[in-house]
Backbone as CSV, one residue per row, in Angstrom:
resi,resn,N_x,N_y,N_z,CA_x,CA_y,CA_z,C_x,C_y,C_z
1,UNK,76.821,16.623,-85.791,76.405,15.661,-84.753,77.448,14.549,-84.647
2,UNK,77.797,14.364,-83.353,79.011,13.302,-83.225,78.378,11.770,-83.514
3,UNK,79.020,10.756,-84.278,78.673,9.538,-84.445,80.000,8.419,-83.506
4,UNK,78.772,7.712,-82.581,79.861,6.688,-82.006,79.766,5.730,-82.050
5,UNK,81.135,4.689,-82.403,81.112,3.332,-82.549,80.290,2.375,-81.626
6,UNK,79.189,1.438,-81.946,78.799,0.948,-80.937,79.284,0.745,-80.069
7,UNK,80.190,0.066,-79.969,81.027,-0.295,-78.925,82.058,0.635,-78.178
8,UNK,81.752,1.983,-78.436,82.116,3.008,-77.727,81.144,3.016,-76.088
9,UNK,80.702,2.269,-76.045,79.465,2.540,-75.147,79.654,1.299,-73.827
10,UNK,80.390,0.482,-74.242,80.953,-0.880,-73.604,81.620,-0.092,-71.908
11,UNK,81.566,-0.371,-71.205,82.071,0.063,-70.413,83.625,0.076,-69.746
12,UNK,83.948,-0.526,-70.166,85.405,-0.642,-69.596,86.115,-1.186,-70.714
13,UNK,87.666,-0.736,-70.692,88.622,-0.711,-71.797,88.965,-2.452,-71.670
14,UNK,88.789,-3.088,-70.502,89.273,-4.859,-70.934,88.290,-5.255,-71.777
15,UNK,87.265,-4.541,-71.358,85.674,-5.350,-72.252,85.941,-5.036,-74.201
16,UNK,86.657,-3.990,-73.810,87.191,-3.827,-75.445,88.065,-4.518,-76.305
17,UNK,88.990,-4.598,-75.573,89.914,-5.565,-75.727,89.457,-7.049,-76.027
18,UNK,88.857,-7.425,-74.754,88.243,-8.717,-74.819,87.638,-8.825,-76.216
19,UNK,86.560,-7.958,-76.980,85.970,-8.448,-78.368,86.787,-8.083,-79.670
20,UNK,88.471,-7.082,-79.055,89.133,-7.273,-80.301,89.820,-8.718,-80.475
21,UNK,90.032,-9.401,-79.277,90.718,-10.400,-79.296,90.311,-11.654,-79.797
22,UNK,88.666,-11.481,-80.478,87.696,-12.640,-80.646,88.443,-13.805,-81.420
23,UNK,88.219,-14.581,-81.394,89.107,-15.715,-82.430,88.290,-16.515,-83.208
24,UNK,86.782,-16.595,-82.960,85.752,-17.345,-83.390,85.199,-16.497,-84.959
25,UNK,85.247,-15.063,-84.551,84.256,-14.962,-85.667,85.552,-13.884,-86.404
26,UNK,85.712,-14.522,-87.817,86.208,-13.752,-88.802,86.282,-12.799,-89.145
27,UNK,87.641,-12.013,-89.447,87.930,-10.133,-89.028,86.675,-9.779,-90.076
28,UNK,86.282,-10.448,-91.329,85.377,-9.676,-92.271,84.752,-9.442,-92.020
29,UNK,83.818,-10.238,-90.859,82.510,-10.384,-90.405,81.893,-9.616,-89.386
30,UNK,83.192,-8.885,-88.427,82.946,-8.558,-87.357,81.767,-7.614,-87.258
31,UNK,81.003,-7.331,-86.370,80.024,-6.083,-86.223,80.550,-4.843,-86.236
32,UNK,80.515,-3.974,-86.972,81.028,-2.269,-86.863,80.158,-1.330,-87.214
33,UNK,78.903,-1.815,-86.299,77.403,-0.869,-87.022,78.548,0.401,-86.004
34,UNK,77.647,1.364,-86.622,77.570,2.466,-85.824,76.272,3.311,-85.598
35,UNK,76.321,3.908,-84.375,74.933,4.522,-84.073,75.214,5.968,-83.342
36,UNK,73.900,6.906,-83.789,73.820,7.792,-82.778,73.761,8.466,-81.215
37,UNK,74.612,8.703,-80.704,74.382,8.773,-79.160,73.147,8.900,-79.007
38,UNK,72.418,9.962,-79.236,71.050,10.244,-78.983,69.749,9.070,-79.142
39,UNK,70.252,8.415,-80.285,69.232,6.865,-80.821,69.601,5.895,-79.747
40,UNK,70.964,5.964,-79.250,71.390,4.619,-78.635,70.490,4.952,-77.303
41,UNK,70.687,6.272,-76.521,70.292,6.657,-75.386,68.579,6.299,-75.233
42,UNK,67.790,6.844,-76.327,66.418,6.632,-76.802,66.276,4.754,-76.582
43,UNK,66.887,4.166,-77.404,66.856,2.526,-77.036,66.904,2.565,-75.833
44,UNK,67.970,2.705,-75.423,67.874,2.574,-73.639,66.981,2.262,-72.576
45,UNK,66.556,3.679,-72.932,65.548,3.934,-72.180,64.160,3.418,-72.938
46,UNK,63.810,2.959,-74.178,62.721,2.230,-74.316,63.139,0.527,-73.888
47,UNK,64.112,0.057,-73.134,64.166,-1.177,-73.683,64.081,-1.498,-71.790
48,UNK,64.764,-0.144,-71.326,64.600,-0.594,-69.634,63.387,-0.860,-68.732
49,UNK,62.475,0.446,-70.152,60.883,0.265,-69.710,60.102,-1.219,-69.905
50,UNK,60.600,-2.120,-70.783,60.394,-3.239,-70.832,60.808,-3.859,-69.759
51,UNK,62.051,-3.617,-69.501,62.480,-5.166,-68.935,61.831,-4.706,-67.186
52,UNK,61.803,-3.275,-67.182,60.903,-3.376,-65.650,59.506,-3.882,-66.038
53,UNK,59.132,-3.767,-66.916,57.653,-4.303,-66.960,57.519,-5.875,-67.169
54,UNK,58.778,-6.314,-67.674,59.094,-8.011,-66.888,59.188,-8.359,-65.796
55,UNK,59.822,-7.527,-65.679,60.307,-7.756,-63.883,59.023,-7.498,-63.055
56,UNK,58.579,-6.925,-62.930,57.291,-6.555,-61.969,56.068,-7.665,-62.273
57,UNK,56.279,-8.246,-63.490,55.552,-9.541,-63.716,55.979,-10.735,-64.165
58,UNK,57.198,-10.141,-63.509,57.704,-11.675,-63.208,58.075,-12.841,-64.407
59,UNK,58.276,-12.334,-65.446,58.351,-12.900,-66.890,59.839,-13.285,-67.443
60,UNK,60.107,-14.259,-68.511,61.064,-13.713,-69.317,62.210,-14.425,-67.804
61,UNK,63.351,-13.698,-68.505,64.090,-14.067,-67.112,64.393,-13.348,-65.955
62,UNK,62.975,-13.461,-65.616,63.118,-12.234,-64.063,61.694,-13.248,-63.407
63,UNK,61.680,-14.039,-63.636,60.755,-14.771,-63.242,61.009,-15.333,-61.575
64,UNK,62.383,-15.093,-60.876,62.197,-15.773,-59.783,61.279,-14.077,-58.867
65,UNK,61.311,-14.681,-57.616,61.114,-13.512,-56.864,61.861,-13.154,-56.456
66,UNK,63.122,-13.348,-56.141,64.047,-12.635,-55.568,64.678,-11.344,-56.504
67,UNK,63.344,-10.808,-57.283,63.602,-9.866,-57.641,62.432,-8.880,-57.421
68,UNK,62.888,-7.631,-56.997,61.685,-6.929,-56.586,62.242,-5.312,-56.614
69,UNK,60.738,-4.494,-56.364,60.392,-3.067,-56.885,62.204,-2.792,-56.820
70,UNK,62.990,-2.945,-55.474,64.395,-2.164,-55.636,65.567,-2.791,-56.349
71,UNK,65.344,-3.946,-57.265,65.742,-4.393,-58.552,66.820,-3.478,-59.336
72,UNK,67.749,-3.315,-59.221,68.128,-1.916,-60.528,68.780,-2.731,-61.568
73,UNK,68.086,-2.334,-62.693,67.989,-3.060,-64.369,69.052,-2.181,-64.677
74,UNK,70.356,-2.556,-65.290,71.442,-2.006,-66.241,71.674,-2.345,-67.606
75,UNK,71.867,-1.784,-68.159,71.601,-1.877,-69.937,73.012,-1.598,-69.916
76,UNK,73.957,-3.031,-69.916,75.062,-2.873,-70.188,75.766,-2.797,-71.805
77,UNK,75.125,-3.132,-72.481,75.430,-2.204,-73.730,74.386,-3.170,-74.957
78,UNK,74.181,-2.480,-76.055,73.348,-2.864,-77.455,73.930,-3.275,-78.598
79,UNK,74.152,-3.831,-79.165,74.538,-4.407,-80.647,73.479,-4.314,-81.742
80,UNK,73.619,-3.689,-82.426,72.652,-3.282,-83.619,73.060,-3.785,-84.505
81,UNK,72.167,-4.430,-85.588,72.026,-5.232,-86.803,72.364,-3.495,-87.696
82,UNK,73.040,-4.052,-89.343,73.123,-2.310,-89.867,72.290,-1.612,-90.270
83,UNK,71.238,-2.342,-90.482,69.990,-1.292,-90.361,69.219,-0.785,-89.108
84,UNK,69.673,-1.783,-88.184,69.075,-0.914,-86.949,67.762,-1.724,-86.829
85,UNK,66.922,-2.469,-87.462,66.032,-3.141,-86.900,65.999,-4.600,-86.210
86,UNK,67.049,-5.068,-85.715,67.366,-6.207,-84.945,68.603,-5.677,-83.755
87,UNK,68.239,-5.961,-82.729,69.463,-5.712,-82.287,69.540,-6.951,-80.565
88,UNK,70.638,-6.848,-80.418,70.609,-7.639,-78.934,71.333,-6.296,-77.817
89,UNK,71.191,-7.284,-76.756,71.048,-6.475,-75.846,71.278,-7.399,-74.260
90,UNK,72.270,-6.773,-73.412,73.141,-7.134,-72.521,72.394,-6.585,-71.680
91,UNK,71.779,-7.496,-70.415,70.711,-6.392,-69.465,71.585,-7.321,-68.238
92,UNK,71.846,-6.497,-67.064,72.696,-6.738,-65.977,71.456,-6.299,-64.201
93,UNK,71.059,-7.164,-63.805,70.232,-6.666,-62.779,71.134,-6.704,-60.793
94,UNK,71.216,-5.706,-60.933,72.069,-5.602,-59.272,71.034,-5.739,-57.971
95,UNK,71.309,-6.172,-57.276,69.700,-6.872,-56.016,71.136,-6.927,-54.890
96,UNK,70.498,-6.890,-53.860,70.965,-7.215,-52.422,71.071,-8.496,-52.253
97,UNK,72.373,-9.031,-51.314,72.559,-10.200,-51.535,71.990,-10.514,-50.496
98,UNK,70.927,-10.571,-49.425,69.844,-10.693,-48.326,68.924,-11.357,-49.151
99,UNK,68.775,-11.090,-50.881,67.524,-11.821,-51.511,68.129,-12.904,-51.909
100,UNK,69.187,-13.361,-51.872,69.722,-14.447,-52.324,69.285,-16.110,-51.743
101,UNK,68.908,-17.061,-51.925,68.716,-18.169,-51.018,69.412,-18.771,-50.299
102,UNK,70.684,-18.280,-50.587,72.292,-18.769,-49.592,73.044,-17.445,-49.757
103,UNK,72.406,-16.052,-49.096,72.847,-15.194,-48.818,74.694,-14.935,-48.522
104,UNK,75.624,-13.983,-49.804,76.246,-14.368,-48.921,76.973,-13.034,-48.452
105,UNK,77.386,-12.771,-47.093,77.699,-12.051,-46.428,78.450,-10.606,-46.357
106,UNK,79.894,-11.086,-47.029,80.733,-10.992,-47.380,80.490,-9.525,-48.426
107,UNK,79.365,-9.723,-49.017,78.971,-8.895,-50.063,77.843,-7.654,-49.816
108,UNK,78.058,-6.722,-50.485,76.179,-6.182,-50.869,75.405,-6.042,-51.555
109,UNK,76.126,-6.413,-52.632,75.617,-6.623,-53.914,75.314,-8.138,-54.445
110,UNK,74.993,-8.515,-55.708,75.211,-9.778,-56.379,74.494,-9.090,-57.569
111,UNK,74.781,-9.763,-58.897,74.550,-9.623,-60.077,73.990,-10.407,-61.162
112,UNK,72.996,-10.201,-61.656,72.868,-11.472,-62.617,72.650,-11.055,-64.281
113,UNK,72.910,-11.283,-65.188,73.441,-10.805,-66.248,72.535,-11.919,-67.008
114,UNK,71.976,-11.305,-68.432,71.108,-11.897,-69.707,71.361,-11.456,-70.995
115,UNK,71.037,-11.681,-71.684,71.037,-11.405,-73.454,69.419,-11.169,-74.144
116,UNK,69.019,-10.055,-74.510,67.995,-10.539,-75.336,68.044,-10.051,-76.415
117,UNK,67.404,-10.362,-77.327,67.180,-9.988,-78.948,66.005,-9.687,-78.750
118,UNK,66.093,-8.132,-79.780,64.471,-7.154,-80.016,64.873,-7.155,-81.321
119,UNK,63.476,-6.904,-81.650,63.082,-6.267,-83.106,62.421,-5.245,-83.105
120,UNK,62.545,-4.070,-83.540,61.853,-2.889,-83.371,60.652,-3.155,-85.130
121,UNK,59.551,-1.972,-84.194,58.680,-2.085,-85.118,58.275,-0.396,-84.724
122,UNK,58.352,0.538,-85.570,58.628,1.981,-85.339,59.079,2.372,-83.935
123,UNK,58.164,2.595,-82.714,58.860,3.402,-81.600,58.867,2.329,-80.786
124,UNK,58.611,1.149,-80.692,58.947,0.009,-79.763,59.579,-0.749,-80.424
125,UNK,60.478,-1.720,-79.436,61.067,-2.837,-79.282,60.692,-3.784,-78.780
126,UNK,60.791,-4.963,-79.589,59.748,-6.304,-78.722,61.197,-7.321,-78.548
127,UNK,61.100,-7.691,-76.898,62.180,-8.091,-76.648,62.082,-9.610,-76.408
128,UNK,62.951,-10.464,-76.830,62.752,-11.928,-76.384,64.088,-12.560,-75.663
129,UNK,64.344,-13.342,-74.897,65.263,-13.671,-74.023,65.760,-15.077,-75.032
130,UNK,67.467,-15.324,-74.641,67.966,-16.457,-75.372,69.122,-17.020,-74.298
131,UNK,69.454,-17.815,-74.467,70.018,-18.988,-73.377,71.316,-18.299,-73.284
132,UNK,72.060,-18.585,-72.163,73.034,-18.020,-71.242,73.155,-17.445,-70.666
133,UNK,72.383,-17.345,-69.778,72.290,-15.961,-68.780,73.217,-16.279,-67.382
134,UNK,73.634,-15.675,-66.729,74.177,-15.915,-65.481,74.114,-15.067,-64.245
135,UNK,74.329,-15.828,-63.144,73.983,-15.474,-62.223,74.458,-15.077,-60.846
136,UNK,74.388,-14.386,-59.912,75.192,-14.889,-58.403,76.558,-14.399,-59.103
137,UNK,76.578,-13.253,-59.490,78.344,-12.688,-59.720,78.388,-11.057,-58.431
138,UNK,79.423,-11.401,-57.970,79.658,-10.170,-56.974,80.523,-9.026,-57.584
139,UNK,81.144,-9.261,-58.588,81.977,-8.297,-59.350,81.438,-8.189,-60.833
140,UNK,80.388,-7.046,-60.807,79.943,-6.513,-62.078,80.798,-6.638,-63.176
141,UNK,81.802,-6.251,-63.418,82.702,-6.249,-63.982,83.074,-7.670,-64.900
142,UNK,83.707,-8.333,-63.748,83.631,-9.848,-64.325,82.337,-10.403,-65.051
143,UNK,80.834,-10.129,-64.894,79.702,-10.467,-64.885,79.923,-9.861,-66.988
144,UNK,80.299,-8.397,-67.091,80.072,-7.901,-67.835,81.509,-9.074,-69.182
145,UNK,82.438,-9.027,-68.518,83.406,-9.480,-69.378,82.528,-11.139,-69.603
146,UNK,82.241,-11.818,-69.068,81.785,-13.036,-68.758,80.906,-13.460,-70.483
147,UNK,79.600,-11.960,-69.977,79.015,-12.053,-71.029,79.337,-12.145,-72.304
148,UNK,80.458,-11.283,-72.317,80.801,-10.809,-73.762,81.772,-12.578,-74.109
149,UNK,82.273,-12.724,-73.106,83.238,-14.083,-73.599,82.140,-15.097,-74.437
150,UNK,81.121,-15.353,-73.590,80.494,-16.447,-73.993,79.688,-15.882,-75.357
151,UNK,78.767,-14.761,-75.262,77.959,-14.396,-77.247,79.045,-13.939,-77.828
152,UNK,80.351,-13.131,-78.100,81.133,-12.997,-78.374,81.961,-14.661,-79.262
153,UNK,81.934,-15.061,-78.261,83.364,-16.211,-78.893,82.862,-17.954,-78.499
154,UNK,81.409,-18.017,-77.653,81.073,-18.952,-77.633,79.714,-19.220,-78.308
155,UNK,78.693,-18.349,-78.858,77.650,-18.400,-79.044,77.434,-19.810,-79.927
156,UNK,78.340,-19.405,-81.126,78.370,-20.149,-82.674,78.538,-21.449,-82.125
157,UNK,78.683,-21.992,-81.404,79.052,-23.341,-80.520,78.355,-23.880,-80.251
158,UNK,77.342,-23.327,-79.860,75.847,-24.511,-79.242,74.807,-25.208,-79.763
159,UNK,74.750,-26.332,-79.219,74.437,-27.204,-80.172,72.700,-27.271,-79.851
160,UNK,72.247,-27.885,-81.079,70.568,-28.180,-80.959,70.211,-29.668,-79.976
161,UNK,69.106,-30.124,-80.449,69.220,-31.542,-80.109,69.541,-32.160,-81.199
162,UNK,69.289,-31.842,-82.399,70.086,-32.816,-83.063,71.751,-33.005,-83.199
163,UNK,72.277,-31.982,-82.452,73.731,-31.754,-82.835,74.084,-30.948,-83.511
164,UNK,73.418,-30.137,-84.367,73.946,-28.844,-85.057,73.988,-27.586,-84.357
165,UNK,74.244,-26.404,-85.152,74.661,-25.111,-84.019,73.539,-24.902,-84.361
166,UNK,73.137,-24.079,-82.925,71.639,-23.700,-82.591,71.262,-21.883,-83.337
167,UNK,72.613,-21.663,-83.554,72.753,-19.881,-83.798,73.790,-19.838,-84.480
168,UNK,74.393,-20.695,-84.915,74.954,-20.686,-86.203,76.090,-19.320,-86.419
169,UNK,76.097,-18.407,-85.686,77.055,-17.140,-85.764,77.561,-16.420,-84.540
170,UNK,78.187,-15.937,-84.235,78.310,-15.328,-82.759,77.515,-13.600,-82.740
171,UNK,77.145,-13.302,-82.038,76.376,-12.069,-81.567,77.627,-10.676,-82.671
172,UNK,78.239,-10.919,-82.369,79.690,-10.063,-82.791,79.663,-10.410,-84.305
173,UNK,78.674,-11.359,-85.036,79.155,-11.312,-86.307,77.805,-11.150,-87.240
174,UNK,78.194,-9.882,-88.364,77.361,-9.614,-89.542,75.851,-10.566,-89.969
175,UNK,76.747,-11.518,-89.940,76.303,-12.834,-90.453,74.953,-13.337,-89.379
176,UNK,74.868,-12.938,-88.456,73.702,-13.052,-87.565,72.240,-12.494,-87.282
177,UNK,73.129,-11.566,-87.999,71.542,-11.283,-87.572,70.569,-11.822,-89.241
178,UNK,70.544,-12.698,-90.070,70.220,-13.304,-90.997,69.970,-14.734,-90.154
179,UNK,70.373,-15.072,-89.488,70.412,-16.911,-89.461,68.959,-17.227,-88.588
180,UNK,68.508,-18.357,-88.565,67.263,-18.613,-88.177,66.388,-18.259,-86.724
181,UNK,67.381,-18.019,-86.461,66.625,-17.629,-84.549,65.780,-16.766,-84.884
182,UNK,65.892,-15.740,-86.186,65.385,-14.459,-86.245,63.643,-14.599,-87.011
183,UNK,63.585,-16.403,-87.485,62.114,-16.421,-87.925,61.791,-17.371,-86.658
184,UNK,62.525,-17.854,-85.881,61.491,-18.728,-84.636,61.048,-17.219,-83.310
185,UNK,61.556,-16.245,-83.750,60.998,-14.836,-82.582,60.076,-14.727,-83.321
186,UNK,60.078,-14.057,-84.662,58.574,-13.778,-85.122,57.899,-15.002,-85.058
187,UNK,58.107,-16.229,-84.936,56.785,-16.997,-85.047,56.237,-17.165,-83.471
188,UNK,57.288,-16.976,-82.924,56.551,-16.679,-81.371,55.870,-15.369,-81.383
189,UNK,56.212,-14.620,-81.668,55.369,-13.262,-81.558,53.975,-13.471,-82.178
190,UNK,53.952,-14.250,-83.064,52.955,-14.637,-84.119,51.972,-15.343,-83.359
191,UNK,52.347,-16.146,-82.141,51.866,-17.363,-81.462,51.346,-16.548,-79.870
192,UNK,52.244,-15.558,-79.864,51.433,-14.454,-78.894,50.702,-13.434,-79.088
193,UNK,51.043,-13.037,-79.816,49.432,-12.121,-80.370,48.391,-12.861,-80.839
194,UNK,48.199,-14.287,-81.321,46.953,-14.967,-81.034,46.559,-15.468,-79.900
195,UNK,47.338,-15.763,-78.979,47.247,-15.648,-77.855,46.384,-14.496,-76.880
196,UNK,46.833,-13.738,-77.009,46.172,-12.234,-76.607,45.041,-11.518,-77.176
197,UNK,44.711,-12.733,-78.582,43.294,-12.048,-79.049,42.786,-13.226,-78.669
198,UNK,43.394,-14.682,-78.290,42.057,-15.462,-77.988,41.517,-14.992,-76.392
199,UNK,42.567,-14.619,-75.227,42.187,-14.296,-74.203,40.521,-12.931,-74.236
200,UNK,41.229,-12.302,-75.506,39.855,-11.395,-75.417,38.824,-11.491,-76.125
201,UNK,38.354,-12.554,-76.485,37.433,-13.225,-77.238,36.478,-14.216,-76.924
202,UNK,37.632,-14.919,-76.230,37.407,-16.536,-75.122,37.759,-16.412,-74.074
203,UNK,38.148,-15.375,-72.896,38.855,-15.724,-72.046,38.622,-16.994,-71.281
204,UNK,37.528,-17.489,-71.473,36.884,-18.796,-70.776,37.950,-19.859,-70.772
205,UNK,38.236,-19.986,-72.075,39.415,-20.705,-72.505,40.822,-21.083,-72.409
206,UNK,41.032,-19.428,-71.662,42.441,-19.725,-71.327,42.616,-19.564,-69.792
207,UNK,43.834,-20.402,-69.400,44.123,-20.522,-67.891,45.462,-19.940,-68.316
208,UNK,45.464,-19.020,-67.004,47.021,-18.359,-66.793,46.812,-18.671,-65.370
209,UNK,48.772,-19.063,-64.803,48.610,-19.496,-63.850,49.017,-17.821,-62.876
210,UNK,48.378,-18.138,-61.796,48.688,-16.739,-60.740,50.229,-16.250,-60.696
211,UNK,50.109,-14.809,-60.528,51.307,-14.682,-60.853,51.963,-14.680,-58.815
């Protein structure tokens, strides 16, 4: 059975380049999981079934409306922790630029590009969204390099409110998937599944606003 480098899966040879060239995170550190075509393909496709089931309710970052049923969700590529139970994930959504609020012409496309971190728990992935996402790009391409510049070589950079780094490592490094973001998801998960048993217990209690 053939084994391929994660980042065999990246789409284009600058995008490769671009994360050999990283300067932020230390050659020791770098990510070099490797995964099965067949496992990576399987993620895929469990992780797209999510993010349409965001999208159709509007959640997460698909929350405006100018996204709808003809939406097409791209899973521009996965980064796996080395065991395989953390991983992030590059999701790229292509829409008509007619849904845009300053439509622009010129184009037919537009692009908007996110990051999320899952944790798998046997055959699902529970996915949570993290800051930098972007938007309004007409050249996929650029959209895709964009991403990788900023979790790649800017992540480790951002600051909290108090002034310290908020993520402490870049997406591209070993060292991350350990640092704290990874107990404030489970305590949200923790804070939504009580959530979801008080709705069926009390629903009296809880207000959700219309979607």
């Amino acid at each position: 059975m053939v084994i391929y480098l994660i980042f065999f899966y990246f789409k284009n040879i600058y995008g490769w380049m671009e994360f050999r060239k990283n300067t932020d995170t230390p050659k020791e550190f770098l990510n070099k999981t490797i995964i099965l075509k067949e496992n990576y393909t399987k993620d895929s496709i469990e992780v797209l079934k999510e993010f349409r089931d965001m999208l159709n309710k509007h959640t997460q970052s698909f929350y405006t409306k100018d996204y709808f049923d003809s939406t097409r969700l791209i899973i521009d590529s996965i980064i796996y922790s080395p065991d395989y139970n953390k991983l992030a994930v590059f999701v790229i959504t292509q829409n008509p630029t007619y849904r845009q609020l300053m439509p622009n012409e010129k184009y037919k496309w537009y692009y908007d590009g996110y990051c999320y971190l899952g944790t798998r728990s046997h055959d699902t992935i529970d996915l949570t969204s993290i800051t930098g996402g972007y938007s309004n790009f007409y050249d996929k391409e650029e959209l895709t390099s964009t991403l990788r510049e900023y979790y790649f070589r800017i992540f480790a950079s951002i600051k909290d409110t108090s002034n310290q780094s908020r993520y402490k490592f870049n997406i591209n490094d070993n060292r991350f998937w350990t640092c704290p973001i990874w107990q404030e998801i489970n305590d949200e998960k923790k804070l939504r599944k009580e959530f979801e048993e008080e709705k069926i217990k009390h629903p009296e209690n809880i207000y959700e606003p219309p979607q």
